[in-house]
C-alpha positions in Angstrom: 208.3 -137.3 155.7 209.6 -138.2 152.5 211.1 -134.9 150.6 208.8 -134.1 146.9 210.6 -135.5 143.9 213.1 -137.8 145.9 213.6 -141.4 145.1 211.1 -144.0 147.8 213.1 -146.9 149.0 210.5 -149.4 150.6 211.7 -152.5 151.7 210.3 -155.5 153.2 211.8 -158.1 155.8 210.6 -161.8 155.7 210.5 -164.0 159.0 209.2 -166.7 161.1 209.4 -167.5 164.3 213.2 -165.6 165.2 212.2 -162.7 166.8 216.1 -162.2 168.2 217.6 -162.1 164.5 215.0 -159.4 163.1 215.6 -157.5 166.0 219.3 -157.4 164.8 218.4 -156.9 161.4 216.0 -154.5 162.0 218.5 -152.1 163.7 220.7 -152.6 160.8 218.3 -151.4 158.6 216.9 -148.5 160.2 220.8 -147.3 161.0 221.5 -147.4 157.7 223.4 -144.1 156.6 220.9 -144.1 153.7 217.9 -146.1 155.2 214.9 -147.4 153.8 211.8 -145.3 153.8 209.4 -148.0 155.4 210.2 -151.2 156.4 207.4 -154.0 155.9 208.0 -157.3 158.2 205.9 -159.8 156.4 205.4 -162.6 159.3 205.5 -166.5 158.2 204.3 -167.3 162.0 202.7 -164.8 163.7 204.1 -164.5 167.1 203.5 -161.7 170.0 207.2 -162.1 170.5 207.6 -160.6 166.5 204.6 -158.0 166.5 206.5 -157.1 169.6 209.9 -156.4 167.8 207.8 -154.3 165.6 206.2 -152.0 167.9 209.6 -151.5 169.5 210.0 -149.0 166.2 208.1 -146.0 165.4 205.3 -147.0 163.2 205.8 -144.6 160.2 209.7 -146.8 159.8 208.3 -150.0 160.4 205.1 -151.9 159.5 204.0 -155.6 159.9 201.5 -157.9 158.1 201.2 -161.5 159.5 200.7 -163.9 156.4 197.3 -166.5 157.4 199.7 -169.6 157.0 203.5 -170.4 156.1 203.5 -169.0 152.3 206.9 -169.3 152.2 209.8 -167.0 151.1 207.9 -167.3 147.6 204.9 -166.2 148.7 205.8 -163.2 151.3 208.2 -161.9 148.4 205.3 -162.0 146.0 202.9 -159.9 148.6 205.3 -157.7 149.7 206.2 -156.3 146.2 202.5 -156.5 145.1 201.8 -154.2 148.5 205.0 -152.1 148.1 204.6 -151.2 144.6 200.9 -150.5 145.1 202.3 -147.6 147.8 204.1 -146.3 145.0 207.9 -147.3 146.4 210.1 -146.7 143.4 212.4 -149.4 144.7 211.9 -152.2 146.5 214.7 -154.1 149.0 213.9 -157.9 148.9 215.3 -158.9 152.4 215.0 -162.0 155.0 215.6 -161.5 158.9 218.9 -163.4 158.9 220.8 -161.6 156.1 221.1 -157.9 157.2 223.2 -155.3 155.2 227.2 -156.3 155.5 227.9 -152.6 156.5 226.4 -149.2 157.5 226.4 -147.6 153.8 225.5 -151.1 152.0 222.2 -149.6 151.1 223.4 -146.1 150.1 226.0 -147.5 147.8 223.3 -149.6 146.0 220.8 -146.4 145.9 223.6 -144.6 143.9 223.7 -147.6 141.6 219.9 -147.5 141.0 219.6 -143.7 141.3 221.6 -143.0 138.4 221.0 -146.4 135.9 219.3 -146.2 133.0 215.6 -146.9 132.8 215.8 -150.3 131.6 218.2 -151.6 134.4 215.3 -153.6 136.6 217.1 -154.8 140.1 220.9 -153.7 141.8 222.6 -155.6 144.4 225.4 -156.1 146.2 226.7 -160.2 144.5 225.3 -161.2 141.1 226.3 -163.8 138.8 226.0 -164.6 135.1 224.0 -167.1 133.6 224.8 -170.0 131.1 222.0 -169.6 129.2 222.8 -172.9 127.1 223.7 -175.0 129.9 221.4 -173.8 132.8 224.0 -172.8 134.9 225.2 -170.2 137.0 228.7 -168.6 136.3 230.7 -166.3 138.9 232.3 -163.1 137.9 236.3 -163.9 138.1 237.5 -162.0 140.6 239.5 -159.2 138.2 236.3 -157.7 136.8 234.9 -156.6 140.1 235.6 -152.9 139.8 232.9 -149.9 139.1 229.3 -151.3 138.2 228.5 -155.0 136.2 225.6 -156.2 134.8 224.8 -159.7 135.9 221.5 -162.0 135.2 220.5 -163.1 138.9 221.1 -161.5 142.6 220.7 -163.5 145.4 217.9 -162.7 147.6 220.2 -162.7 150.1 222.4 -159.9 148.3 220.6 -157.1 149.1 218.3 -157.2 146.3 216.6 -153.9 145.4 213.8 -154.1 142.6 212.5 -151.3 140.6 208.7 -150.7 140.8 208.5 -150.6 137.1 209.9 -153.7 136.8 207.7 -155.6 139.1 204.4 -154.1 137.4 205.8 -155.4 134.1 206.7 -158.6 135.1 204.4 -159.6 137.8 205.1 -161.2 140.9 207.3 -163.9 142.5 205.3 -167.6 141.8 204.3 -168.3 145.5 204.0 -171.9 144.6 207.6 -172.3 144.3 207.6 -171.6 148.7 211.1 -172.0 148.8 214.0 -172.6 146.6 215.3 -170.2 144.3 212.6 -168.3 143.8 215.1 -165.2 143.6 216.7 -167.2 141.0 213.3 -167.5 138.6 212.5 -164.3 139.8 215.5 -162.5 138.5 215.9 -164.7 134.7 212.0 -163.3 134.1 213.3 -159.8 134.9 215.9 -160.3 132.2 213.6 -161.9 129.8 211.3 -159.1 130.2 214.1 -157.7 128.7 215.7 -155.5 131.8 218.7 -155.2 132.8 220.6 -156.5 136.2 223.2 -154.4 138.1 225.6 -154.9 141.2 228.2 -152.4 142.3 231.4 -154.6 141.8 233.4 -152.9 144.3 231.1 -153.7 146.8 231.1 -157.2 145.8 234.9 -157.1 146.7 234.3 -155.9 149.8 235.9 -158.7 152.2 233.1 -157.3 154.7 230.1 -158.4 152.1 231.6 -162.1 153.3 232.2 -161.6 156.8 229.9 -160.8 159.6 231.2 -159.6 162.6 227.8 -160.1 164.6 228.0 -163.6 166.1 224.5 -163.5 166.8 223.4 -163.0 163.4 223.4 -166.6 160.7 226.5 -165.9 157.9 225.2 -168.7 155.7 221.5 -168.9 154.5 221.5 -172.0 154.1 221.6 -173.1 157.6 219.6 -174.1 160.1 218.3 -170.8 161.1 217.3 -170.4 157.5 215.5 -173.5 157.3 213.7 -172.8 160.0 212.5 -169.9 158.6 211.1 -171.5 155.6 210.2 -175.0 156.3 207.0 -176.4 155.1 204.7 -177.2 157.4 204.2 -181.2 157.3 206.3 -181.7 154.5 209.8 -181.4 153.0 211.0 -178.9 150.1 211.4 -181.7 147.4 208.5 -180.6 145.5 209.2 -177.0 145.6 212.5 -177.7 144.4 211.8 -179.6 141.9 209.3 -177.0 140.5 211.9 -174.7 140.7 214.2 -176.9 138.4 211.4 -177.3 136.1 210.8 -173.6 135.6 214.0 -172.5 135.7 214.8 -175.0 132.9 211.8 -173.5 130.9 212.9 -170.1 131.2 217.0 -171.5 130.2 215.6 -173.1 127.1 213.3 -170.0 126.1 216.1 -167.9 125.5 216.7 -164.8 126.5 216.9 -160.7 125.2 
């Protein structure tokens, strides 16, 4: 039971056909010292061996939806936060089943940073970056700025991205027809076009632990295998996707920005 008047933290957790690593990233999650308040597994390939993961959790913590075909990350991020924010979750944790938070208070460190920003801050996380809005490009924070809380123009879907409800009713959904390949990336420039702000908690981004996983069993680099796996296209390759991606991202560098 969620307490009157307190913030909701929904969250969603995107996979296909891994039932081992959202297992692991499941029990991250829900051990969280500040978990989230319902956990939606949006399934790429529906599996008994995944709705079986599910129902290994109590149903109020954990809920699953199995998507009719492979949308993509693109397209379970863009039902996901359609559903979510429909349920009225003030913020929303954009997660995959291979990148799991770094450490038991990940979460509640990033809820202090969205529980007390201003209304026009949009998305926290744990690594952002700046973005060349001339050249198209993505700049890293230097190291000596990482202290207290930044405001950066993208986070990584695999940062622990956490999305205000507002901020998805005002700027719509992720565009499922990008599948895979950035989409966090297009996702988070249209937030900041719309004129919202970005956040990450820089000490946190410091953290040596944000970059190290200790769990052997769970991928440290989402761009792997494992990650491919989970988003591969059925008969095809990610070529188009990508280059749709380039194209809008382009769009959205030359439009400007407020």
């Amino acid at each position: 039971m969620i307490p009157e008047g307190s913030t909701r933290l929904g969250a969603f957790v995107m996979t296909r056909n891994r039932p081992h690593f959202l297992m692991k990233t499941l029990q991250l999650l829900s051990s969280q010292s500040r978990p989230p308040d319902h956990i939606l597994v949006i399934d790429n390939g529906p599996s008994e061996q995944t709705a079986a993961i599910v129902s290994a959790f109590s149903p109020s913590l954990v809920g699953y939806h199995a998507m009719h075909e492979n949308v993509g990350p693109a397209g379970a991020a863009a039902y996901a936060l359609e559903r979510l924010s429909e349920e009225k979750y003030d913020w929303i944790y954009w997660g995959d089943d291979d990148d799991p938070p770094a450490s038991s208070d990940t979460i509640e460190r990033l809820m202090k940073v969205a529980e007390t920003a201003d209304a026009n801050v949009g998305a926290v996380g744990a690594v952002g970056s700046k973005w060349d809005w001339d050249k198209g490009e993505i700049r890293r924070l230097p190291d000596h700025l990482l202290k207290g809380v930044l405001d950066v123009d993208m986070i990584a879907g695999n940062q622990q991205l956490i999305v205000r409800r507002n901020a998805v009713q005002d700027v719509g959904l992720p565009d499922a027809r990008l599948f895979f390949g950035f989409e966090e990336l297009e996702y988070c420039l249209r937030v900041r076009l719309a004129g919202y702000r970005l956040q990450v908690d820089g000490d946190l981004m410091r953290d040596p632990q944000l970059h190290l996983r200790d769990d052997p069993d769970v991928p440290a680099s989402p761009t792997g295998p494992a990650r491919n796996a989970q988003s591969a296209r059925p008969g095809g390759v990610l070529l188009g996707a990508r280059t749709q991606v380039r194209t809008c991202v382009h769009a959205i560098a030359t439009a400007g920005h407020r």
